[in-house]
Backbone as CSV, one residue per row, in Angstrom:
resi,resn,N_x,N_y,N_z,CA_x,CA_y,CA_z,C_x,C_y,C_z
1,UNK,22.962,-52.256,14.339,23.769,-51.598,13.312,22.905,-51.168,12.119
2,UNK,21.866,-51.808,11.582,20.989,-51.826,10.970,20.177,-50.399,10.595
3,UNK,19.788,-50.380,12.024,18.682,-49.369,12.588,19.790,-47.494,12.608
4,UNK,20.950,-48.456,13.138,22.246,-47.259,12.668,22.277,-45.962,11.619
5,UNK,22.052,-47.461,10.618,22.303,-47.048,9.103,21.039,-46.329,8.342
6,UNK,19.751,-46.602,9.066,18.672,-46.096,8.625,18.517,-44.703,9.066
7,UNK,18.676,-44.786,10.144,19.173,-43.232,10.510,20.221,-42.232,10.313
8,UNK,21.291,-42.685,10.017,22.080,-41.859,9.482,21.831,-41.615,7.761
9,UNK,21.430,-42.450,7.342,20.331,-42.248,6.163,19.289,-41.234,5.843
10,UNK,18.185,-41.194,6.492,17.061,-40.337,7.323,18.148,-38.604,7.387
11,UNK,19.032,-38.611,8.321,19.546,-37.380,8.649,20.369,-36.810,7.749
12,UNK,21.411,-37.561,7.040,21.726,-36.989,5.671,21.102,-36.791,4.519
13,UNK,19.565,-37.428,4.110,18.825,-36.762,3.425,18.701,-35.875,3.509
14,UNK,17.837,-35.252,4.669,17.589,-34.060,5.414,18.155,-32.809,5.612
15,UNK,19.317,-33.142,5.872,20.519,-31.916,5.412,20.783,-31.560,4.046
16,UNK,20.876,-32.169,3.209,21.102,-31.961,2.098,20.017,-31.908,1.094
17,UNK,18.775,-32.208,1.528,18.110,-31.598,0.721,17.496,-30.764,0.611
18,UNK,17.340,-29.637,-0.318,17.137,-28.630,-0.643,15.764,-27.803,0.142
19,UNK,15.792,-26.558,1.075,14.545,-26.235,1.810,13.777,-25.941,0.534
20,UNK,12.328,-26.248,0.846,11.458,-25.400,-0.200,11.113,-24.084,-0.359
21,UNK,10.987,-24.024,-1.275,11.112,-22.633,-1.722,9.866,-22.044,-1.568
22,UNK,10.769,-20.666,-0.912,8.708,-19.731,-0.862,8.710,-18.992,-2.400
23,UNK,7.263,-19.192,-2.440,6.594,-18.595,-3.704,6.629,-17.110,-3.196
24,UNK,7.401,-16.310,-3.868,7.144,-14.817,-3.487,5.957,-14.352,-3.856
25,UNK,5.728,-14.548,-5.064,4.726,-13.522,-5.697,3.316,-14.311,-4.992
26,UNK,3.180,-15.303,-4.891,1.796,-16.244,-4.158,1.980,-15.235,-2.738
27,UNK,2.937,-15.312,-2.092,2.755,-14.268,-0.981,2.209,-13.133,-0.814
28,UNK,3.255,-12.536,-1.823,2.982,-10.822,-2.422,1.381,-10.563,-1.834
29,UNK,0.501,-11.412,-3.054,-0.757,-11.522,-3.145,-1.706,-11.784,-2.112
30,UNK,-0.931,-12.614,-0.985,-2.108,-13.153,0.046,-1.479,-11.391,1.626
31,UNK,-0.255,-11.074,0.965,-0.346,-9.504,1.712,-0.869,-8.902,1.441
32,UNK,-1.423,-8.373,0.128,-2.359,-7.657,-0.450,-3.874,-8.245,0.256
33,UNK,-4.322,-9.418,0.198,-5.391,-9.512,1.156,-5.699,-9.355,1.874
34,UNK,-4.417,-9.293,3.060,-4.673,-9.215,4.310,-4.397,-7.591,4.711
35,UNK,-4.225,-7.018,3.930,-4.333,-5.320,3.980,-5.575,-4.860,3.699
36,UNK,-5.889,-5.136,2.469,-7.624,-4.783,2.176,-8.237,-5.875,1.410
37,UNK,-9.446,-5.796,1.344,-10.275,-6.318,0.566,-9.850,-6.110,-0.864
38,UNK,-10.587,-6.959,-1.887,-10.557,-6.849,-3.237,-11.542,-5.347,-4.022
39,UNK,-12.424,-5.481,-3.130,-13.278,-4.181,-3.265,-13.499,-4.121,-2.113
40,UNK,-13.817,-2.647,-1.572,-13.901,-1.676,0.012,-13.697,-0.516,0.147
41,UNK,-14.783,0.117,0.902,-14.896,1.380,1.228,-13.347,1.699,2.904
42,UNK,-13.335,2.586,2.759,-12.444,3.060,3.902,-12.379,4.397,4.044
43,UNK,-12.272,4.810,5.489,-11.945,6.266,5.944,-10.594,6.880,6.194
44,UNK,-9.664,7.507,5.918,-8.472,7.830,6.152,-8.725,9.525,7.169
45,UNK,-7.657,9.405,7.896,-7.085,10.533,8.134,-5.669,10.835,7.809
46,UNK,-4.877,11.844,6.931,-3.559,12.200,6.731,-2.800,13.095,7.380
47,UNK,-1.933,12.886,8.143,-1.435,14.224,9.127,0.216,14.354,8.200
48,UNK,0.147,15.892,8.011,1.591,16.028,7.492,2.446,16.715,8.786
49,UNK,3.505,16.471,8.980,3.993,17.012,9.791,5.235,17.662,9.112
50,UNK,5.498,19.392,10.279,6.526,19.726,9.304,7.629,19.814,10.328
51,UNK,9.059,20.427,10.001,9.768,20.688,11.310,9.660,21.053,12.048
52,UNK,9.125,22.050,12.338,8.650,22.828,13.669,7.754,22.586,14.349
53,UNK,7.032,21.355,14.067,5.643,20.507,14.876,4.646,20.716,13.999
54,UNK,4.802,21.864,13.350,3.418,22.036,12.996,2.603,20.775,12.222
55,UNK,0.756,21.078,11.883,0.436,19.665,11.260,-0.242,20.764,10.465
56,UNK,-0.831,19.668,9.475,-1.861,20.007,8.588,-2.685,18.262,8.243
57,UNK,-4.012,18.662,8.297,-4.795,17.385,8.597,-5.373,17.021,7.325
58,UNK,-5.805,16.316,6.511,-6.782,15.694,5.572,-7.821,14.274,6.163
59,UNK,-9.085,14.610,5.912,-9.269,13.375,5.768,-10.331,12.720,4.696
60,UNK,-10.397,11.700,4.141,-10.570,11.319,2.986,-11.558,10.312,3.514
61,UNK,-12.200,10.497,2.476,-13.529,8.636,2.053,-12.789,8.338,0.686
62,UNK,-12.391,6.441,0.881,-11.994,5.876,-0.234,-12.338,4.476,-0.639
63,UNK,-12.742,4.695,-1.952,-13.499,3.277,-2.554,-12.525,2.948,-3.324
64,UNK,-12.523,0.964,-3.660,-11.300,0.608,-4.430,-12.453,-0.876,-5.069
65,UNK,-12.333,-0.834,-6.297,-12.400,-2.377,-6.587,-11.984,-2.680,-7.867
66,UNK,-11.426,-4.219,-7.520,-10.569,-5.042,-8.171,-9.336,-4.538,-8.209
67,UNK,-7.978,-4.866,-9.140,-6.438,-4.417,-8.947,-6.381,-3.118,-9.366
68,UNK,-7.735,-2.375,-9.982,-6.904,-1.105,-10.253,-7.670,0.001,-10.651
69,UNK,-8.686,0.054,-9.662,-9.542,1.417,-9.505,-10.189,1.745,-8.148
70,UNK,-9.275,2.742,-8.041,-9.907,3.788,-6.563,-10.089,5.190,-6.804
71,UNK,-11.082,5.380,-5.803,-11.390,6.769,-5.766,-10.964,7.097,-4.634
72,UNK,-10.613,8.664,-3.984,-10.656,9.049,-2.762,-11.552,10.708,-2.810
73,UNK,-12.473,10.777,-1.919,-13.187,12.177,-1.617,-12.429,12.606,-0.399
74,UNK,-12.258,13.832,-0.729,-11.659,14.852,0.422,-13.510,15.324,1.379
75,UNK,-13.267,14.903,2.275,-14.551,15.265,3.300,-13.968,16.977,4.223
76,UNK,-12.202,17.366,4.694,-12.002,17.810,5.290,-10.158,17.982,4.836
77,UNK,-9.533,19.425,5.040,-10.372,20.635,5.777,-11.378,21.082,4.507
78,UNK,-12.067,22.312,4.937,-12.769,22.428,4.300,-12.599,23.339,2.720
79,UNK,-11.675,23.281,2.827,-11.008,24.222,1.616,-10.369,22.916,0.564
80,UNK,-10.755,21.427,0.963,-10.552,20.671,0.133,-11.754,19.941,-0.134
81,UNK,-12.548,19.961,0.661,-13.901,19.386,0.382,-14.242,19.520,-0.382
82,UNK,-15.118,18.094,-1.018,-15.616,18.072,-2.732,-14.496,17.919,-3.780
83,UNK,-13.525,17.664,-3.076,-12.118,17.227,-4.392,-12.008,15.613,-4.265
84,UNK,-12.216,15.534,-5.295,-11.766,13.725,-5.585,-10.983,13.207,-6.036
85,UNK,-10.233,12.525,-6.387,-9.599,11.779,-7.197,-9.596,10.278,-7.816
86,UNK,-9.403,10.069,-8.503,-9.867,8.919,-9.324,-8.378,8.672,-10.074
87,UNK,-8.115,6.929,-9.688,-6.824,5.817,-10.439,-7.277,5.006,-10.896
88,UNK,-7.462,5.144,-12.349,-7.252,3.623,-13.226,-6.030,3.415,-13.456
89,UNK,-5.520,1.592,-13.327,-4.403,1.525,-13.465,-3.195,2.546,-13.115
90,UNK,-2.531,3.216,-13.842,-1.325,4.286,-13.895,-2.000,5.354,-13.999
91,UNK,-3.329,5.850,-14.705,-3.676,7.003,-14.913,-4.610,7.625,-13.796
92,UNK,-3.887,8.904,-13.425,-4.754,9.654,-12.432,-5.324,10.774,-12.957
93,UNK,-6.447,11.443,-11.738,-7.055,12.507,-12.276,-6.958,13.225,-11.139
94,UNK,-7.324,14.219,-11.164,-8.157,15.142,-9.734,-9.051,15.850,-10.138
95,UNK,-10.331,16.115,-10.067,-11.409,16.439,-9.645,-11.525,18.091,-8.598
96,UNK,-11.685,19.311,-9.196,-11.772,20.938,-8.097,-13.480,21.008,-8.215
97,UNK,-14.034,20.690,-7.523,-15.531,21.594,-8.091,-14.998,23.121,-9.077
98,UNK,-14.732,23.829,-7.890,-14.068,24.935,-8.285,-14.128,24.955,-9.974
99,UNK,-13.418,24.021,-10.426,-13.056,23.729,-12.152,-13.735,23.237,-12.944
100,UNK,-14.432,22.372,-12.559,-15.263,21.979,-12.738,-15.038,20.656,-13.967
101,UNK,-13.584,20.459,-13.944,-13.526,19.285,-15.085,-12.074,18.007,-14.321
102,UNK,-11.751,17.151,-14.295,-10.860,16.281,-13.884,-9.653,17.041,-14.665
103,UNK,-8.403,17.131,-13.965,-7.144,17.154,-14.286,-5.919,16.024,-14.255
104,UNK,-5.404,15.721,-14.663,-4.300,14.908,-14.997,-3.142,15.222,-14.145
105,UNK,-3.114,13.836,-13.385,-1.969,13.781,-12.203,-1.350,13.007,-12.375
106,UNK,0.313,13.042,-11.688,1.253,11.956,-11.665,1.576,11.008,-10.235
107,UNK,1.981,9.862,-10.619,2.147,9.238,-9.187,3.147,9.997,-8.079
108,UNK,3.878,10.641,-8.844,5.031,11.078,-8.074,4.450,12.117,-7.441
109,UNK,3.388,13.128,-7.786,2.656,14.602,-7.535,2.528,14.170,-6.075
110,UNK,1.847,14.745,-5.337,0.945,14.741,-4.071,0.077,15.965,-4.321
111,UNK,-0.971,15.376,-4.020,-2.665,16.036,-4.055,-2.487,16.514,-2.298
112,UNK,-1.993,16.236,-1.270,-1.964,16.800,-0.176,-0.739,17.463,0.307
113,UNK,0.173,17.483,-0.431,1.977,17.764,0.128,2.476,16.679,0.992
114,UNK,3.537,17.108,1.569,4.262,16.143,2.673,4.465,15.218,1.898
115,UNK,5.041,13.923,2.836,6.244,13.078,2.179,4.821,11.916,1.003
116,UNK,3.834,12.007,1.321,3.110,10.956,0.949,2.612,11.064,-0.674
117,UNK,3.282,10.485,-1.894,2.534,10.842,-3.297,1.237,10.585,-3.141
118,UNK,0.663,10.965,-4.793,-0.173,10.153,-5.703,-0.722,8.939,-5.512
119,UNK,0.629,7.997,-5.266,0.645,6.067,-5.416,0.273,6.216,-3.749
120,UNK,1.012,6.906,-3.106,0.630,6.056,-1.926,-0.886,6.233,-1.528
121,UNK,-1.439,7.342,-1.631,-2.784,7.651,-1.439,-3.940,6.374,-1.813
122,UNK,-3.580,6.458,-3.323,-4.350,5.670,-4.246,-3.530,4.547,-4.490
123,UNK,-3.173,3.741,-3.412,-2.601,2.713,-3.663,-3.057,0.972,-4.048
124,UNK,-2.809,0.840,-5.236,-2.730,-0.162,-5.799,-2.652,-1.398,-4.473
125,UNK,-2.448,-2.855,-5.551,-2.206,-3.994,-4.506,-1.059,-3.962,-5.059
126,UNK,0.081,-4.119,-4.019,1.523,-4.293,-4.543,2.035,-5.266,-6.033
127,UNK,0.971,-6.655,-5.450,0.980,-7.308,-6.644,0.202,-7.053,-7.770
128,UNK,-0.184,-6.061,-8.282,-0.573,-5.549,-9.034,0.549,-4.357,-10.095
129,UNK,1.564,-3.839,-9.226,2.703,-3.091,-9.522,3.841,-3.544,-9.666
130,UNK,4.443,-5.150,-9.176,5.586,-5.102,-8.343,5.868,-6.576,-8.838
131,UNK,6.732,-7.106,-9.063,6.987,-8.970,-9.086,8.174,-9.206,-8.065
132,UNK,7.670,-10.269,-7.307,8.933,-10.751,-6.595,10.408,-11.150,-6.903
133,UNK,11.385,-10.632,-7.152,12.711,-11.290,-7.245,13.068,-11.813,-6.510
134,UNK,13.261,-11.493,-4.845,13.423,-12.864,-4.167,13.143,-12.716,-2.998
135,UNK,12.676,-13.786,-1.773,12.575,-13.829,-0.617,13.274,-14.127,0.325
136,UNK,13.943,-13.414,1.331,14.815,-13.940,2.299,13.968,-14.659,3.753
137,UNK,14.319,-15.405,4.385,13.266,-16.147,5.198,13.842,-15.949,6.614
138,UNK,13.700,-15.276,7.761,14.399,-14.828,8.715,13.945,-15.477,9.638
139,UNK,13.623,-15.671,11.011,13.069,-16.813,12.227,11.329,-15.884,12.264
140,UNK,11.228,-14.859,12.515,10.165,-14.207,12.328,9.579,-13.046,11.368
141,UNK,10.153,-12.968,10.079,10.317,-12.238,8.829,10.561,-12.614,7.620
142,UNK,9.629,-12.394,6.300,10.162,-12.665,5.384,10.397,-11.333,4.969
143,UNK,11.541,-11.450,4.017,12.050,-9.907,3.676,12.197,-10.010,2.196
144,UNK,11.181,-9.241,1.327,10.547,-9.604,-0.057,11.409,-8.242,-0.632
145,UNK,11.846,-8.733,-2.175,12.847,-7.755,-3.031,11.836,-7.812,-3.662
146,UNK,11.282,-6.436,-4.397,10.673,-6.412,-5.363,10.949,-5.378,-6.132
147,UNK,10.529,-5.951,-7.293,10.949,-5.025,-8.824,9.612,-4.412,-9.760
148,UNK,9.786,-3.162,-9.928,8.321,-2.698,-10.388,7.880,-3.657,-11.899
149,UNK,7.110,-3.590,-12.695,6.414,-4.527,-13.431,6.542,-3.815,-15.140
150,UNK,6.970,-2.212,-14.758,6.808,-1.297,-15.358,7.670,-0.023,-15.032
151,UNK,8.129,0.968,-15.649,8.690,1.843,-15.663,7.526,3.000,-15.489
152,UNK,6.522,3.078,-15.621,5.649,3.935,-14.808,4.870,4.130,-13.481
153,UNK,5.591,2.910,-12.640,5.169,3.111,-11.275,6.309,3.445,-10.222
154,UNK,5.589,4.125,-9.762,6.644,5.244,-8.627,8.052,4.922,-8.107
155,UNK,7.767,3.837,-7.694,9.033,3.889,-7.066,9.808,2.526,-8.067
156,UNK,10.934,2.487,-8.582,11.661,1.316,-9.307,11.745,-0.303,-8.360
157,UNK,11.932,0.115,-7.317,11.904,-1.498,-6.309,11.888,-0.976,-4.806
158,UNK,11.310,-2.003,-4.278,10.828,-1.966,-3.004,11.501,-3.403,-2.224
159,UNK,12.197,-3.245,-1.020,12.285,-3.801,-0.090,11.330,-3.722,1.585
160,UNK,10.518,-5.009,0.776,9.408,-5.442,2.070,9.492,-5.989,3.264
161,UNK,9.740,-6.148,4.786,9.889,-6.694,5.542,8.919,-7.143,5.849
162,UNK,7.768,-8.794,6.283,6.753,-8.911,5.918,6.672,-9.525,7.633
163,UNK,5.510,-9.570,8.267,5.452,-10.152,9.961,5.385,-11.949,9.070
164,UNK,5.683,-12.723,9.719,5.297,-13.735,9.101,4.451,-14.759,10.120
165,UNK,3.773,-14.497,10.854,2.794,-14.829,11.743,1.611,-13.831,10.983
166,UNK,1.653,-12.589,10.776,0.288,-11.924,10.593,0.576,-11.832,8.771
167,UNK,1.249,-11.846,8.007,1.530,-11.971,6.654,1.003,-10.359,6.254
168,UNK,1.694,-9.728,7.054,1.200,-7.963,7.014,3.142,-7.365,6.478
169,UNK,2.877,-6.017,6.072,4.246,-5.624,6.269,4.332,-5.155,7.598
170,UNK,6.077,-4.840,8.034,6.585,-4.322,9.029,6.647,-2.766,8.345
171,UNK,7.896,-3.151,7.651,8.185,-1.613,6.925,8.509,-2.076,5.595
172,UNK,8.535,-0.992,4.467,8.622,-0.651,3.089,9.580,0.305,3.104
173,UNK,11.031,-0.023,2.205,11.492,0.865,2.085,11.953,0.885,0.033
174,UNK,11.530,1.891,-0.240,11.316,2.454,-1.182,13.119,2.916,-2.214
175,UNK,12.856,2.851,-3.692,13.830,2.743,-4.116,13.578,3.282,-5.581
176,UNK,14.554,4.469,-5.761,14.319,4.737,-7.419,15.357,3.544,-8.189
177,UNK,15.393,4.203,-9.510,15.886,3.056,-10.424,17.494,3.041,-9.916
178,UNK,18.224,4.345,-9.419,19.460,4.519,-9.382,19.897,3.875,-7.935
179,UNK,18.652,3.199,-7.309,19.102,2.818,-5.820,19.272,3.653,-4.677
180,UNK,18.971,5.448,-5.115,18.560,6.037,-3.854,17.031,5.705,-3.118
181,UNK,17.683,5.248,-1.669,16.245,5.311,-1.099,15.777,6.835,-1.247
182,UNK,14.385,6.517,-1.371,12.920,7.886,-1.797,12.668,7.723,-0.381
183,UNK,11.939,6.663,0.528,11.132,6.656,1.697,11.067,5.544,2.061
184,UNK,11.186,5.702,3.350,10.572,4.377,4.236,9.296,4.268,4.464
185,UNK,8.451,3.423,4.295,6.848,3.572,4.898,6.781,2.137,5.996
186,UNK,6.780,2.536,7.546,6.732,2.007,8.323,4.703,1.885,8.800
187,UNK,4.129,0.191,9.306,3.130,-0.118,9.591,3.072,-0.507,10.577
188,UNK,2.217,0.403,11.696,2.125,0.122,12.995,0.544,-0.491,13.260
189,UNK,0.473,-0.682,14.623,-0.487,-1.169,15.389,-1.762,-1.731,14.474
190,UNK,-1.572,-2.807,15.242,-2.253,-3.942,14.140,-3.868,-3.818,14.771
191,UNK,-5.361,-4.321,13.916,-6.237,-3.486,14.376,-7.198,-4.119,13.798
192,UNK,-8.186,-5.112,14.892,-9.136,-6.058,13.814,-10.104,-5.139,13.441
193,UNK,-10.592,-4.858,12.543,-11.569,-3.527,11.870,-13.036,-4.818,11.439
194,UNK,-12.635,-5.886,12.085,-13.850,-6.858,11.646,-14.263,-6.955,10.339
195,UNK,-14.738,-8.210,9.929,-15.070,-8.744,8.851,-14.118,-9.590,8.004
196,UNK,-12.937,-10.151,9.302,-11.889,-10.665,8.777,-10.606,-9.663,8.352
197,UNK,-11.135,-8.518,8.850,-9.878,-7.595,8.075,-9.226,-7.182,9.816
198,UNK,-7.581,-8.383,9.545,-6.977,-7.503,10.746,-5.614,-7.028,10.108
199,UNK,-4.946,-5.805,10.282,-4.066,-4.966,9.688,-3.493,-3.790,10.606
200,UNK,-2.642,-3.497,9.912,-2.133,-2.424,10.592,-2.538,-1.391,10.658
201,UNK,-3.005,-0.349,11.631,-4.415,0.870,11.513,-3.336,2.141,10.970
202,UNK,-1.957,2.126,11.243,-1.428,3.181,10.922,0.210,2.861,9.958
203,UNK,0.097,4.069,9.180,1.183,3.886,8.297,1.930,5.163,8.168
204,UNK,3.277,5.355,8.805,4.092,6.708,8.492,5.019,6.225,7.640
205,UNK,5.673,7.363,7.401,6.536,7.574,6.266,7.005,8.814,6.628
206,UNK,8.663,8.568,5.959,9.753,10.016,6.369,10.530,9.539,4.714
207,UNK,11.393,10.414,4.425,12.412,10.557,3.409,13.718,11.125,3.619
208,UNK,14.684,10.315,3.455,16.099,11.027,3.275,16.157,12.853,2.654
209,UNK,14.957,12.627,1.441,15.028,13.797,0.561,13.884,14.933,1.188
210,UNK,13.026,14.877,2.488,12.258,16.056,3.218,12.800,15.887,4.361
211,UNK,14.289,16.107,4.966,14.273,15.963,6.327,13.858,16.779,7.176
212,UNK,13.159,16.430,8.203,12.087,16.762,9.469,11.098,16.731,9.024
213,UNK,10.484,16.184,7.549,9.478,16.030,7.581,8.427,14.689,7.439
214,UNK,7.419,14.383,8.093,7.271,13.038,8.358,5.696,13.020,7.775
215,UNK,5.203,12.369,7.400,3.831,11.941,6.977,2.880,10.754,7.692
216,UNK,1.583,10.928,7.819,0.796,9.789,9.065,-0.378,9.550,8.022
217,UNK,-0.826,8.087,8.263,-1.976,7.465,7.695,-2.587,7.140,8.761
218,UNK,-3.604,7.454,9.138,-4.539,6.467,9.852,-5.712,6.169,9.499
219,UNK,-5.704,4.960,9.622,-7.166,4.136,8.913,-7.972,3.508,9.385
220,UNK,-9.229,3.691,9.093,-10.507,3.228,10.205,-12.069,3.197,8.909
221,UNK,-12.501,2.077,9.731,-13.828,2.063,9.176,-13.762,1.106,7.769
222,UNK,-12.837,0.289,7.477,-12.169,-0.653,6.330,-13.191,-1.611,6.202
223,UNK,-14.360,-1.879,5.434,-14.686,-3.232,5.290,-15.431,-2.940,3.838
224,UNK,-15.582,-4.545,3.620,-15.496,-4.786,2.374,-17.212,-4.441,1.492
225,UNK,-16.809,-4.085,0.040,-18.457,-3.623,0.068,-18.222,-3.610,-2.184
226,UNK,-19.334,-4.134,-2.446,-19.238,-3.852,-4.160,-19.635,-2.632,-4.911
227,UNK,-18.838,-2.643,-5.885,-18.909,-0.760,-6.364,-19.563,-1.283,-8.042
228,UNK,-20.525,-0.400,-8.424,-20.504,-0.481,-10.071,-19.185,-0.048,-10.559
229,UNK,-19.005,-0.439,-11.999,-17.510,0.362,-13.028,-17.926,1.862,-12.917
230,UNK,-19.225,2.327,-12.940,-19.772,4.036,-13.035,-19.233,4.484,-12.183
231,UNK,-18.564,3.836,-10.863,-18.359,4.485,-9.978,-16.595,5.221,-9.901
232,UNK,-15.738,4.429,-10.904,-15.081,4.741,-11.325,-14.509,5.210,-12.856
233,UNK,-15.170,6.624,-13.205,-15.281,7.138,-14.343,-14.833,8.679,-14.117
234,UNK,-14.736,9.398,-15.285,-14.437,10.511,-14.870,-15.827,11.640,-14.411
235,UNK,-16.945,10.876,-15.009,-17.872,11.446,-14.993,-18.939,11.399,-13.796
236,UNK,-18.046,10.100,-12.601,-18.937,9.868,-11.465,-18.089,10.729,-10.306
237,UNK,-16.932,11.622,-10.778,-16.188,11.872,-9.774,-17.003,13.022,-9.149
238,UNK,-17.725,13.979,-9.454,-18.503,15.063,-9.199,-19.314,13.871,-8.102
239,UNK,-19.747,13.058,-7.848,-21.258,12.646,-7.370,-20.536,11.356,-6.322
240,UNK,-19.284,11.365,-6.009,-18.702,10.341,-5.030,-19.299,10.372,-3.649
241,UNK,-19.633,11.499,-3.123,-20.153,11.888,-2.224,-21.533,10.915,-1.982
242,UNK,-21.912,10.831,-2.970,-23.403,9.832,-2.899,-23.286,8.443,-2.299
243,UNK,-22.027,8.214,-2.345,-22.207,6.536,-1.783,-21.516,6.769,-0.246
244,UNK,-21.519,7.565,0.346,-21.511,7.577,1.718,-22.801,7.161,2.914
């Protein structure tokens, strides 16, 4: 009877006490790792797609270090080659030879068209933009609410679906302040690029607000590497080309 009582003891603790709680934002942060490095070079290709099949291609060289400076060089087509762009924090630029001086861009703009901005190009670490409000905990998903940090980053809140075996996203779906979804950004095929970096190699995106039109990331060549501050200035954007 004894041994009874110890156990039914044991099992009504257990029920009733409270699961622990996931740290969202400690998460947030260790997704941001497992996407990229803290500093790293990477190669992109961008495919826009429009209704009628057609594409139009970009592809980019992009350097990032610490929470909040990247560059990207346009290598291709060739009528964009030699255009750069450069994000500190919130503030963007773009870079024409052609012009020969940096111009002032918004997150919302797109430097290539199609569904993909500014932010997503030159994208930040989420936790760098975004604070967790709350985590839902599913059998194989955590599904992260987040709220921007600031009224100058793109989208007002984001609902994250996160793998919770690979601590990668599934999909991102995107949210202005008024609660219309802007875009979904869905992350496919996961892709060890070595050096500890395994992730998802591709990232599309569609919008309620371009229908038939869909946007493609694919990413290759990701590993980790240290940049001087010169390298993110307005005055190193002409000479990005050099660290290839």
């Amino acid at each position: 009877m004894a041994m009874r009582k110890i156990i039914f003891a044991v099992w009504l603790l257990f029920i009733i006490s409270p699961a622990v709680a996931v740290d969202g934002n400690a998460l947030l942060k260790q997704i941001d790792r497992n996407l990229q490095p803290t500093s790293y070079e990477m190669y992109r290709k961008l495919i826009n797609i429009e209704p009628d099949g057609s594409k139009k291609e970009f592809v980019l060289y992009s350097v990032k270090k610490g929470q909040d400076k990247m560059v990207a060089l346009f290598l291709d087509p060739p009528s964009e080659k030699g255009r750069s762009t450069l994000r500190l924090g919130e503030n963007m630029w773009l870079f024409i030879p052609s012009v020969g001086k940096p111009l002032r861009i918004t997150s919302l703009q797109s430097v290539v068209g199609g569904v993909f901005n500014n932010s997503d190009i030159l994208r930040l670490d989420y936790s760098e933009e975004y604070t967790v409000e709350k985590v839902e905990e599913k059998k194989d998903q955590y599904i992260l609410y987040l709220k921007a940090k600031t009224n100058s980053v793109a989208y007002d809140k984001l609902t994250m679906f996160v793998d919770k075996k690979a601590l990668v996203p599934i999909s991102i779906e995107a949210y202005a302040s008024t609660g219309l979804l802007i875009k979904t950004l869905n992350y496919k095929n996961m892709k060890d690029f070595g050096g500890g970096i395994n992730r998802p190699a591709v990232l599309e995106t569609d919008s309620p607000l371009y229908k038939g039109y869909k946007s493609v990331m694919l990413y290759s060549r990701i590993k980790k590497r240290d940049f001087d501050d010169e390298v993110f200035t307005l005055t190193y954007l002409p000479r990005i080309e050099e660290l290839r």
